[in-house]
C-alpha positions in Angstrom: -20.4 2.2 -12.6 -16.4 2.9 -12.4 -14.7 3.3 -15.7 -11.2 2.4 -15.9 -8.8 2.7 -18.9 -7.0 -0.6 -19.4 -3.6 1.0 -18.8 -4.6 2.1 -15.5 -5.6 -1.3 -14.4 -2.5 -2.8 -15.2 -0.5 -0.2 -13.5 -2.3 -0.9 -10.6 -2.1 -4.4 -11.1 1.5 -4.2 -11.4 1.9 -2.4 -8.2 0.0 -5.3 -6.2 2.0 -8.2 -8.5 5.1 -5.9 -7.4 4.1 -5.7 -3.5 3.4 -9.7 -3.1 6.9 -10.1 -4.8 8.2 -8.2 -1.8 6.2 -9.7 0.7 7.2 -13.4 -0.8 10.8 -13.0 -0.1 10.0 -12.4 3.6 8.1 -15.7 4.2 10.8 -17.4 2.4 12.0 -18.0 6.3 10.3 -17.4 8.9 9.6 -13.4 9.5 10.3 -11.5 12.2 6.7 -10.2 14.3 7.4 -6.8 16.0 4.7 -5.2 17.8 2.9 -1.6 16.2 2.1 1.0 19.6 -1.0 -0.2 19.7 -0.1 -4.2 19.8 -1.0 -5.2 17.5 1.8 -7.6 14.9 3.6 -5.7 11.9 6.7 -7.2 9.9 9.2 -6.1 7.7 7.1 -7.6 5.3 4.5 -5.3 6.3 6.3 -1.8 6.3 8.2 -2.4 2.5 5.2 -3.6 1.0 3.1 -0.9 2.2 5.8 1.7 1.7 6.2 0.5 -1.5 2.2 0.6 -2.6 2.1 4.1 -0.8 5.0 5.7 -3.0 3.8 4.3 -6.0 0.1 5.1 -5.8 1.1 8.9 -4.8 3.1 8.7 -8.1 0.5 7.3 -10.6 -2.5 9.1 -9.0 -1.1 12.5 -7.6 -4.3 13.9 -6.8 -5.5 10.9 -4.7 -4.5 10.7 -1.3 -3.2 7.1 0.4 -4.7 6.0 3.4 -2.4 3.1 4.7 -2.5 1.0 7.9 1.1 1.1 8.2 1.9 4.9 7.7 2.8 7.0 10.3 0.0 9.9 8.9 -3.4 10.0 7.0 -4.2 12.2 4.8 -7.7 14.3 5.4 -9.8 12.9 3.0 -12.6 14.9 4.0 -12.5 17.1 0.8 -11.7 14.2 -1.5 -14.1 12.4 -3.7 -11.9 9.3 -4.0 -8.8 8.0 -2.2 -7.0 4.6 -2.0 -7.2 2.3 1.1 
């Protein structure tokens, strides 16, 4: 079973409650759909939130490498125990 300190689960709660504040404003009005290389849709929406998770994540877990649908790169996580996806 995972173990997880209290104050890390409400960082990392934060940093979702934070990302859905972002993505809310968006949908406010109706949001713009791009297309990613490979067709499939991506927003605005899409790209700040996921920035925004990304940065964060790297700052409050260092160590633990950020796979994310919307970045550019990924990380090899080949030598890693753990990462977030």
């Amino acid at each position: 079973m995972l173990c997880v300190d209290k104050e890390f689960a409400l960082k990392i709660a934060d940093v979702a409650v934070n990302a859905g504040a972002i993505i809310i404003k968006y949908f406010q009005s109706a949001p713009e759909i791009m297309n990613k290389t490979d067709g499939s849709p991506v927003t605005m929406a899409d790209k700040e939130a996921d920035a925004f998770i990304s940065s964060i994540l790297a700052e409050i877990t260092p160590e633990t490498p950020v796979v994310s649908e919307e970045s550019l790169s990924h990380p090899d996580i080949t030598a890693s125990s753990q990462f977030w996806l």
